[in-house]
KEKE-558141 format. One record per residue (C-alpha): x, y, z; residue in one letter; residue number from 1. Coordinates in steps of 0.5 Angstrom, whole numbers. Last residue first. Example, Ala and Ser with C-alpha at 12.3 -4.5 7.8 and 13.67 -1.06 7.14 Angstrom:
BEGIN
<xx->27; yy->-2; zz->14; code->s; pos->2> .
<xx->25; yy->-9; zz->16; code->a; pos->1> .
This chain:
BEGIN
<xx->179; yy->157; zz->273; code->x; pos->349> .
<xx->181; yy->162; zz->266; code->x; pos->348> .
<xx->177; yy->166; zz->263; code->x; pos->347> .
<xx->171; yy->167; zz->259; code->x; pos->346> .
<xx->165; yy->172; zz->260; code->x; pos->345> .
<xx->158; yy->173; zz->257; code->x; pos->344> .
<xx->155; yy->180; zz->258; code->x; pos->343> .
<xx->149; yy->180; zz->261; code->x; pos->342> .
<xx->142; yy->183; zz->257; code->x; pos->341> .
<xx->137; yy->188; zz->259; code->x; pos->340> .
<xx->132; yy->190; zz->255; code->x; pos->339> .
<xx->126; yy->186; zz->260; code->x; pos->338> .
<xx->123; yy->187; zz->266; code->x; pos->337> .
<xx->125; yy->192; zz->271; code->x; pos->336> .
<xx->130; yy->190; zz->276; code->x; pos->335> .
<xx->128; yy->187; zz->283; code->x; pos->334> .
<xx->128; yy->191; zz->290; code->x; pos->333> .
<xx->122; yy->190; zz->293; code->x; pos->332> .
<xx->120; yy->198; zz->290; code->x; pos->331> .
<xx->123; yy->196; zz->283; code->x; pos->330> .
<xx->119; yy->191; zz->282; code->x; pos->329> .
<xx->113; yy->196; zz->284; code->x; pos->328> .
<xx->116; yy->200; zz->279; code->x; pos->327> .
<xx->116; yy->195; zz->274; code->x; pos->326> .
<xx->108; yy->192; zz->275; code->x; pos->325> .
<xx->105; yy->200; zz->276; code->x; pos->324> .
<xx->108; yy->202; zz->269; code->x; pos->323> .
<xx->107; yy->196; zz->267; code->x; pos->322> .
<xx->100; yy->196; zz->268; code->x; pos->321> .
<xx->100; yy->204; zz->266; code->x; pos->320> .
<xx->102; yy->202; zz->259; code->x; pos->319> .
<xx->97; yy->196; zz->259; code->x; pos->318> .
<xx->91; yy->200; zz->261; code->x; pos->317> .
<xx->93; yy->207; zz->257; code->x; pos->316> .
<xx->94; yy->202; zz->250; code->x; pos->315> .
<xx->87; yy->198; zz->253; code->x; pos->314> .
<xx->83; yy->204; zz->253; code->x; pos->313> .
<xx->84; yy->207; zz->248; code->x; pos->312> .
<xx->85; yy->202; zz->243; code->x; pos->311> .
<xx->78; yy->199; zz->246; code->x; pos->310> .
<xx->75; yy->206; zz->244; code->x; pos->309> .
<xx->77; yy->206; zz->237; code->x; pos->308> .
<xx->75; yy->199; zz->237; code->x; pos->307> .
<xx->67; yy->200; zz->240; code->x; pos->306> .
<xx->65; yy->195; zz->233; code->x; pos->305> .
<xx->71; yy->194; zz->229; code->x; pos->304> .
<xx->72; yy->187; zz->228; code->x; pos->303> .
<xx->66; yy->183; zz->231; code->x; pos->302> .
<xx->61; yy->189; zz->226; code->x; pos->301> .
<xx->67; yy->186; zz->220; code->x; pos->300> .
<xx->64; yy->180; zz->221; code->x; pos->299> .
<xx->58; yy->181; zz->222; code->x; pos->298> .
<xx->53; yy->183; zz->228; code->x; pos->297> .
<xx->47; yy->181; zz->228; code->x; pos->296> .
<xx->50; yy->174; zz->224; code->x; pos->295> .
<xx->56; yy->173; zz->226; code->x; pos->294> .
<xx->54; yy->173; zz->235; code->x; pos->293> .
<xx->49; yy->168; zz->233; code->x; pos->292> .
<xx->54; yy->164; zz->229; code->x; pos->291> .
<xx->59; yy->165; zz->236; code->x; pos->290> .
<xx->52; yy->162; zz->240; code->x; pos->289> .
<xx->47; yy->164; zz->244; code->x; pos->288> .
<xx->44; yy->159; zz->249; code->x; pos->287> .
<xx->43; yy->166; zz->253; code->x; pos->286> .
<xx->44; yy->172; zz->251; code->x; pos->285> .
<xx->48; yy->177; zz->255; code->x; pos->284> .
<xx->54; yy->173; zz->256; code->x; pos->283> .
<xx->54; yy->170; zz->250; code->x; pos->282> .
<xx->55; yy->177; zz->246; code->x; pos->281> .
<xx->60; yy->181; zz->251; code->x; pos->280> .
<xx->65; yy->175; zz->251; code->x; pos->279> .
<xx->64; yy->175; zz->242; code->x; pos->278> .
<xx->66; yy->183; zz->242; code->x; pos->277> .
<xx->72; yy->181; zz->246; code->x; pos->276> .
<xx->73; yy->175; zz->241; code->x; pos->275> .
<xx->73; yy->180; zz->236; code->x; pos->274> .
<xx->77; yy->186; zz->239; code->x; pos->273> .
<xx->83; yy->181; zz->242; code->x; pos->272> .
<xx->87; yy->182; zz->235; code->x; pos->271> .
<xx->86; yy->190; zz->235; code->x; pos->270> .
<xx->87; yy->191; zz->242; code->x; pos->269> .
<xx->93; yy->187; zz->244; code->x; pos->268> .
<xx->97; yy->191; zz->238; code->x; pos->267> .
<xx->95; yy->198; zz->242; code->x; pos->266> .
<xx->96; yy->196; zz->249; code->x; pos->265> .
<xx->103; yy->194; zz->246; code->x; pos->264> .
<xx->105; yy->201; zz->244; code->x; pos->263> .
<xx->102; yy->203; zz->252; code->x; pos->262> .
<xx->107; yy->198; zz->254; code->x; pos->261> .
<xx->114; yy->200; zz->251; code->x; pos->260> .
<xx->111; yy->206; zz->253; code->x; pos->259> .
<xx->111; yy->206; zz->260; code->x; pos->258> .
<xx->117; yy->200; zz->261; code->x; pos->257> .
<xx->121; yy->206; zz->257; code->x; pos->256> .
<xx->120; yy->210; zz->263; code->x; pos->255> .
<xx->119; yy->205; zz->268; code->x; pos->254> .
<xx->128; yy->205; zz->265; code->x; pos->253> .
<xx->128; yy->212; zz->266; code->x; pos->252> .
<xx->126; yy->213; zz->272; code->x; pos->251> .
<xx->129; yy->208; zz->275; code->x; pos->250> .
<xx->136; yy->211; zz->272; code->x; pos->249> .
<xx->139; yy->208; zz->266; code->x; pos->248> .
<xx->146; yy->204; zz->267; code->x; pos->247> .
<xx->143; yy->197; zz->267; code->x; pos->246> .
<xx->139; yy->199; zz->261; code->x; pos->245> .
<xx->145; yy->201; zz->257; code->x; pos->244> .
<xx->145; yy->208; zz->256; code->x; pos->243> .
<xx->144; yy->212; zz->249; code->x; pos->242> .
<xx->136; yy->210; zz->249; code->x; pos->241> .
<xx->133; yy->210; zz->243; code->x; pos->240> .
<xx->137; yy->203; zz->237; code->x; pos->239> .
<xx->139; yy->198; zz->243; code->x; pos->238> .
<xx->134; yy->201; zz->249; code->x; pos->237> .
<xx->128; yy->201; zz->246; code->x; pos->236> .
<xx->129; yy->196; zz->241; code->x; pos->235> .
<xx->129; yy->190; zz->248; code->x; pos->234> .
<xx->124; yy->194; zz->250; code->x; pos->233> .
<xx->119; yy->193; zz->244; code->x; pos->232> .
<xx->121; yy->185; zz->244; code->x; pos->231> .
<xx->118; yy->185; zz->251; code->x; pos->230> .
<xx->113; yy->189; zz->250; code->x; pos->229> .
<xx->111; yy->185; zz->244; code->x; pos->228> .
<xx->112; yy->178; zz->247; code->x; pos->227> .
<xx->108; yy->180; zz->254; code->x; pos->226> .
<xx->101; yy->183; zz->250; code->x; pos->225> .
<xx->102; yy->180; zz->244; code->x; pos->224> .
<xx->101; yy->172; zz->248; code->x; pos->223> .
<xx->96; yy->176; zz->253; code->x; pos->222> .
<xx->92; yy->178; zz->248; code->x; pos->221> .
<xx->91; yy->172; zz->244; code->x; pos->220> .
<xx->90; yy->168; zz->251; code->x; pos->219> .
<xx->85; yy->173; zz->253; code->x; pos->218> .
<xx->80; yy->174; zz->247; code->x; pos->217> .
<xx->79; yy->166; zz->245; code->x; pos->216> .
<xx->81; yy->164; zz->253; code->x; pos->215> .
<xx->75; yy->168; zz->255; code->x; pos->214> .
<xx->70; yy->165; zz->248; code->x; pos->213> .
<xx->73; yy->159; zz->253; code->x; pos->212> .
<xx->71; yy->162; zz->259; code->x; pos->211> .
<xx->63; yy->164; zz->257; code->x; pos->210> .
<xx->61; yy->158; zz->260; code->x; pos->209> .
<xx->64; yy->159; zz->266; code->x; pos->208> .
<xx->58; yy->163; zz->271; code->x; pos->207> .
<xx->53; yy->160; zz->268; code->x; pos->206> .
<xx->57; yy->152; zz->270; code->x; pos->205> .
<xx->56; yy->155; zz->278; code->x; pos->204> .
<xx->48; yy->153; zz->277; code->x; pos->203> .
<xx->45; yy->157; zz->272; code->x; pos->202> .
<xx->39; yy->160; zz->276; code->x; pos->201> .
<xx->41; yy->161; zz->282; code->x; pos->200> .
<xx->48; yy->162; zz->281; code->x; pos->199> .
<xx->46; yy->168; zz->277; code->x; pos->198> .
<xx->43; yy->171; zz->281; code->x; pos->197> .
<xx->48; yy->169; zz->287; code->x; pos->196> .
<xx->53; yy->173; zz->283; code->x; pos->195> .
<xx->49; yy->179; zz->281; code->x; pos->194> .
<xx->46; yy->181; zz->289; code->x; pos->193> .
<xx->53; yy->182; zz->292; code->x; pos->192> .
<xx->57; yy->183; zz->285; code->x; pos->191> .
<xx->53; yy->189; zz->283; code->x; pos->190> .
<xx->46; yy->193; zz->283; code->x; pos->189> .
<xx->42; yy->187; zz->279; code->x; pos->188> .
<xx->39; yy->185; zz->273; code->x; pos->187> .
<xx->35; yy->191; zz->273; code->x; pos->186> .
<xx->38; yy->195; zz->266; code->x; pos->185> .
<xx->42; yy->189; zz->263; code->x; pos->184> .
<xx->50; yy->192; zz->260; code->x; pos->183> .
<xx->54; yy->193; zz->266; code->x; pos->182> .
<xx->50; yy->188; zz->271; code->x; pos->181> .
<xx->51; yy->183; zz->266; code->x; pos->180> .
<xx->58; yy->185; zz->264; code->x; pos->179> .
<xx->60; yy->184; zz->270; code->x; pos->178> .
<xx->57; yy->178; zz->273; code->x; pos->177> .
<xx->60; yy->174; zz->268; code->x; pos->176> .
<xx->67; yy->178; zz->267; code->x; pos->175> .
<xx->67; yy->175; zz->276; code->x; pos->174> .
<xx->65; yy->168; zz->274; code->x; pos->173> .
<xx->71; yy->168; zz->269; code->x; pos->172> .
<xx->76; yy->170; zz->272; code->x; pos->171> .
<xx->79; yy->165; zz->276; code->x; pos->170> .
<xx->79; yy->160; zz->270; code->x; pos->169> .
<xx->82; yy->166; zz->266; code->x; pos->168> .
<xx->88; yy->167; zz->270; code->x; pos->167> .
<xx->90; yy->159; zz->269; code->x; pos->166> .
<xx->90; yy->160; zz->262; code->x; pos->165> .
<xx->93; yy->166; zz->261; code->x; pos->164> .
<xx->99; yy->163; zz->264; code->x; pos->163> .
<xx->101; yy->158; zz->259; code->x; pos->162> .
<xx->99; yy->163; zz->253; code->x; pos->161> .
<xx->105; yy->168; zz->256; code->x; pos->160> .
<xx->110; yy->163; zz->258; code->x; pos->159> .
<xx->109; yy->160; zz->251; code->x; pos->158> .
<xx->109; yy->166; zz->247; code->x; pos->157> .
<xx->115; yy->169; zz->251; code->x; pos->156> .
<xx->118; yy->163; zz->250; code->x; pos->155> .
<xx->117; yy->164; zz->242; code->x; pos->154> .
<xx->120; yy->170; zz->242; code->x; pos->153> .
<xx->126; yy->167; zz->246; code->x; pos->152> .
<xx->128; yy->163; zz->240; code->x; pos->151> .
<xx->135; yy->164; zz->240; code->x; pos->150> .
<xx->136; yy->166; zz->247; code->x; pos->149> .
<xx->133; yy->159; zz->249; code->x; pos->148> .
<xx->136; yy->155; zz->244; code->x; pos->147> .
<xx->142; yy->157; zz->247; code->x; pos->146> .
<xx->141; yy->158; zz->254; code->x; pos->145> .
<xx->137; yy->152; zz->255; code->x; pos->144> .
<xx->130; yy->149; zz->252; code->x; pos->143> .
<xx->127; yy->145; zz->257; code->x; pos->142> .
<xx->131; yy->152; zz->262; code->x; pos->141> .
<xx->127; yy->156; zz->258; code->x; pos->140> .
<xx->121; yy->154; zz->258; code->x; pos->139> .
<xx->121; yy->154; zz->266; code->x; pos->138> .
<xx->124; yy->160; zz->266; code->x; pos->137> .
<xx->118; yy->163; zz->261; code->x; pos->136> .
<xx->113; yy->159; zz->266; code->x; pos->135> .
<xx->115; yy->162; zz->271; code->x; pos->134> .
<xx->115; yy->169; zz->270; code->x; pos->133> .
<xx->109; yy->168; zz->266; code->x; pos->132> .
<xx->106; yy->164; zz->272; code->x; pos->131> .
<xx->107; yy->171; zz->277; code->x; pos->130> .
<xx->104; yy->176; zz->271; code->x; pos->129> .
<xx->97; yy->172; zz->269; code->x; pos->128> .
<xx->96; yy->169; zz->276; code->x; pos->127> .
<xx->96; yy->176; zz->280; code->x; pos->126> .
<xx->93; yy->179; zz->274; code->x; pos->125> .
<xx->87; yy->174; zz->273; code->x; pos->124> .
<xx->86; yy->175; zz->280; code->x; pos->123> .
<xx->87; yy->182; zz->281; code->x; pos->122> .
<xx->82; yy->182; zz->275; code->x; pos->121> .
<xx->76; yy->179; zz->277; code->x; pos->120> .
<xx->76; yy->183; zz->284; code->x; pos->119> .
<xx->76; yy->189; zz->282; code->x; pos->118> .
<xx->72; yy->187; zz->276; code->x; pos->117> .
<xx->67; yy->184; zz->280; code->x; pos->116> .
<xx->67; yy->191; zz->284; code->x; pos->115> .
<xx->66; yy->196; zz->279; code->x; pos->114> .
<xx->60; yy->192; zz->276; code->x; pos->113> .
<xx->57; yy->200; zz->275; code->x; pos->112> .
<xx->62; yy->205; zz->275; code->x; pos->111> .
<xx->60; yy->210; zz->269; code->x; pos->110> .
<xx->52; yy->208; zz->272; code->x; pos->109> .
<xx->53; yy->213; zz->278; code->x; pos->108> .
<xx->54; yy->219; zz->273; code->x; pos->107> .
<xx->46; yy->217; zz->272; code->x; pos->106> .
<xx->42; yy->211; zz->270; code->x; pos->105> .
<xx->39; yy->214; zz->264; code->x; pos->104> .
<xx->41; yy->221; zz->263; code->x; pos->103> .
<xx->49; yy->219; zz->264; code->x; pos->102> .
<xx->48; yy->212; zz->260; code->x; pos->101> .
<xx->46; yy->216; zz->254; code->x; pos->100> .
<xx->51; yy->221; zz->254; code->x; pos->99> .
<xx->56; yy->216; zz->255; code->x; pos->98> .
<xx->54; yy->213; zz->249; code->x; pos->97> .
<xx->53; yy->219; zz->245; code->x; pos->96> .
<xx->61; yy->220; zz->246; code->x; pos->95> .
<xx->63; yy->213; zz->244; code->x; pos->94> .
<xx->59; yy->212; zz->238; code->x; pos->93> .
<xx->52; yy->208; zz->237; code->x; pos->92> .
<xx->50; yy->206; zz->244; code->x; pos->91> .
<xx->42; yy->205; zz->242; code->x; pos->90> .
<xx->42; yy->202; zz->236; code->x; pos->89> .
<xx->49; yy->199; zz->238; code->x; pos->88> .
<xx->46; yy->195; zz->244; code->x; pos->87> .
<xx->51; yy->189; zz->246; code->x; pos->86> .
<xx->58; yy->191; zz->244; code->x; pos->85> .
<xx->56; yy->199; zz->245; code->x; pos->84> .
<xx->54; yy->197; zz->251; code->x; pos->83> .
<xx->60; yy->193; zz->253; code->x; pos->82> .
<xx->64; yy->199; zz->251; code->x; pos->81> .
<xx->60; yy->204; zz->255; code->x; pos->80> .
<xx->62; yy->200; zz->261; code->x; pos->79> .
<xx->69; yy->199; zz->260; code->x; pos->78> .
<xx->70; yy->206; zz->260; code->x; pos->77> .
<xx->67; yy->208; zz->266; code->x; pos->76> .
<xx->70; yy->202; zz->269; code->x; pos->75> .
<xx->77; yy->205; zz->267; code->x; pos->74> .
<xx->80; yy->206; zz->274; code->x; pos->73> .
<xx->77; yy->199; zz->276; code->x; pos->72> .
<xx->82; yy->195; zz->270; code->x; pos->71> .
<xx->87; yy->200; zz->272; code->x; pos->70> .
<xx->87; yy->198; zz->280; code->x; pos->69> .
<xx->87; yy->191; zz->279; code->x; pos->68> .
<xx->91; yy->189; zz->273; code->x; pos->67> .
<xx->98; yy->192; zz->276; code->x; pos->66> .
<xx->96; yy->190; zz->283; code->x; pos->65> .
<xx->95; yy->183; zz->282; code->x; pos->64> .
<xx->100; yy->183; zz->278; code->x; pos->63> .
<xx->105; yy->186; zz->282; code->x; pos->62> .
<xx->103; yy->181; zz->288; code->x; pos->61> .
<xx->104; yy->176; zz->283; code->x; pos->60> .
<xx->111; yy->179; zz->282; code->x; pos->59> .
<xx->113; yy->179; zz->289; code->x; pos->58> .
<xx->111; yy->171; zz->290; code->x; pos->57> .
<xx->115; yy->169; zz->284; code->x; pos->56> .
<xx->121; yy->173; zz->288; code->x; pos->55> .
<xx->120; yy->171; zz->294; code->x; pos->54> .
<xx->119; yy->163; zz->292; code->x; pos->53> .
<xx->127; yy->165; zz->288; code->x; pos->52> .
<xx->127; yy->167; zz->281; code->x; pos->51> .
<xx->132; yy->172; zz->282; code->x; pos->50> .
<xx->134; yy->173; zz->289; code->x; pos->49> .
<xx->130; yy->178; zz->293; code->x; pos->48> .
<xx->131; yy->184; zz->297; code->x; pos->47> .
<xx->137; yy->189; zz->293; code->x; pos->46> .
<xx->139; yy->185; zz->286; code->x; pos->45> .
<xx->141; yy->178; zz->286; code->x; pos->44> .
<xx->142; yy->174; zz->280; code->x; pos->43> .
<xx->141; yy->166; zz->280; code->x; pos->42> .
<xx->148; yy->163; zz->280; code->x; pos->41> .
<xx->153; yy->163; zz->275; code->x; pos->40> .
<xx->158; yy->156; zz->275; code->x; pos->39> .
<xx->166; yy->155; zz->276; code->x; pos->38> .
<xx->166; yy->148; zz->276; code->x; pos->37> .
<xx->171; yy->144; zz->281; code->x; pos->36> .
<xx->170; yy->136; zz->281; code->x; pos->35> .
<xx->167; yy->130; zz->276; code->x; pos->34> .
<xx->161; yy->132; zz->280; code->x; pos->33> .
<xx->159; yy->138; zz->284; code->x; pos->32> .
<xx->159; yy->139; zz->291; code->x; pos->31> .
<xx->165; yy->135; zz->295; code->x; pos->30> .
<xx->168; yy->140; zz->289; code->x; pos->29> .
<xx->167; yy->146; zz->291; code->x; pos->28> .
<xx->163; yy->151; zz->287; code->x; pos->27> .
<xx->166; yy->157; zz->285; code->x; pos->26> .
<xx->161; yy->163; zz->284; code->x; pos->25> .
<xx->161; yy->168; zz->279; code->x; pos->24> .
<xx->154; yy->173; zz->280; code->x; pos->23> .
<xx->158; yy->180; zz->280; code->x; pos->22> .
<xx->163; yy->179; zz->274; code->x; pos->21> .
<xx->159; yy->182; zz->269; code->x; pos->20> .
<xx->157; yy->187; zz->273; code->x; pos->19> .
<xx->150; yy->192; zz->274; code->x; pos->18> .
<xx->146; yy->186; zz->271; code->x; pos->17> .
<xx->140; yy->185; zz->267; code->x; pos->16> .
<xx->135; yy->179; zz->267; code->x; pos->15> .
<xx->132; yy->173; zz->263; code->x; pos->14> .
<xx->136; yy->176; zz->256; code->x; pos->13> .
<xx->141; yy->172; zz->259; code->x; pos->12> .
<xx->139; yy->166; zz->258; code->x; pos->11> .
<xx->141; yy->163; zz->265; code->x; pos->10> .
<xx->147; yy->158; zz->266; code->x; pos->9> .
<xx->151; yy->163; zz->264; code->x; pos->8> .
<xx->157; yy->161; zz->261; code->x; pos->7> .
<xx->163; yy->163; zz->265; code->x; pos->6> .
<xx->168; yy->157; zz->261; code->x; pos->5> .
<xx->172; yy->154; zz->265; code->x; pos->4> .
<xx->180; yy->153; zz->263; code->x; pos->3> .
<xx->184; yy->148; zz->267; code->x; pos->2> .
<xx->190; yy->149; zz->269; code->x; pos->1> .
């Protein structure tokens, strides 16, 4: 008799399991070469089978959701943000700068470019959440299981990066029209009248030329946003939550995704801020350049400049996002993301 090892062919900290013993499958031998072999199939929790077609479609879906519908609830605060970016003579704190904008374009005014920012964030969303679960498989079967479970800081880095370059590409041209028609009285009512606009003037190259000063706030933001929720969770449920994750109830693992999320919101906020001030600037001054951007501002203008509020909004925005992205996962039958781990197993074949 031949002793075969369990091991799983995924990481495990890929996924979460309710049993050790559940995703055993005997290959017969007329299907593996070299004879019989004890393997561990993609896990299948409820609808969807684990990185399956249906299972990267539902988390784009979850994405495209998540960024959506957070990014349009907090216009009113994106607007005074990126005019305080912009015109900080006038916009000089948080509270006068909703003050300002009220008196001068009404209550209508909190929600200008709300809807290149519906549009532009389901995008980015939709690609950022469904290629990050691709791309953190992808890298971890280059790398396999052990190497993979070893360095998973590092693919949740890669995995994230790798996304966030596809996601901003589709939105870029609407965080174009957005900030201008939140931050230059006149420029236009919106996306129907803004995108033409700017077309007309620039070409469709006016529409990308602040995506790399994009990738400069994006990529850091995602990379922090997805490691350190990640690594947030894990901690959460080894060191504060009693239970293992896979015996916890919905409400308690959405729970820990809320506010493993929110503390990640607040760490992408202050490493993405410079390059969020710097987007904000060239979109709204044409031929700028970064060093025009250093020389109004300054460096620690760049650093701090809207902050506080940025925080704000990004720790509400990034806690409410996996909130609504888990618990639509949860919905379609998929387990939380991260925090739980199978238990590796050995026995006899």
């Amino acid at each position: 008799m031949v002793v075969v090892s369990r091991q799983s062919l995924l990481p495990s900290f890929l996924y979460s399991t309710p049993s050790p013993t559940d995703h055993l499958h005997h290959v017969p031998s007329s299907n593996v070469t070299g004879g019989s072999r004890v393997v561990i199939a993609s896990p299948n929790e409820g609808k969807i089978e684990l990185f399956s077609p249906a299972f990267y479609a539902a988390c784009t879906v979850g994405g495209m959701l998540c960024c959506g519908i957070t990014h349009t609830a907090v216009t009113p605060m994106d607007v005074i943000k990126c005019n305080m970016q912009i015109d900080p003579a006038k916009y000089k704190s948080t509270t006068s700068g909703f003050g300002v904008l009220v008196k001068e374009q009404g209550a209508k005014g909190l929600y200008k470019g709300w809807a290149p920012t519906l549009i532009g964030y389901s995008a980015q969303g939709a690609f950022k959440y469904g290629f990050y679960e691709y791309f953190k498989k992808y890298y971890s079967d280059i790398a396999g299981p052990e190497y993979a479970a070893k360095y998973k800081t590092l693919i949740y880095l890669a995995g994230s990066a790798s996304a966030e370059v596809i996601a901003d590409v589709a939105l870029c041209p609407m965080e174009a029209v957005k900030v201008r028609v939140q931050t230059q009285p006149g420029f236009a009512r919106g996306l129907s009248d803004g995108l033409p606009k700017i077309v007309k003037a620039e070409g469709v190259a006016g529409l990308y030329k602040g995506l790399v000063p994009l990738w400069g706030r994006q990529i850091p933001y995602t990379m922090m946003k997805f490691a350190s929720f990640e690594t947030i969770v894990e901690l959460m449920y080894k060191h504060y939550i009693p239970t293992p994750k896979e015996q916890c109830s919905p409400t308690v693992q959405l729970g820990v995704s809320f506010a493993g999320g929110y503390i990640a919101g607040v760490l992408c906020a202050v490493v993405s801020h410079p390059a969020d001030n710097l987007v904000s600037f060239l979109n709204n001054a044409k031929g700028a350049t970064v060093g025009d951007a250093v020389k109004r501002f300054g460096v620690w203008g760049l650093l701090t400049r809207g902050l506080p509020l940025r925080i704000l909004m990004i720790g509400t925005l990034t806690g409410t996002q996996w909130g609504i992205y888990d618990s639509f996962k949860v919905f379609v039958g998929l387990p939380t993301t991260g925090g739980g781990a199978p238990t590796p197993a050995t026995a006899k074949a």
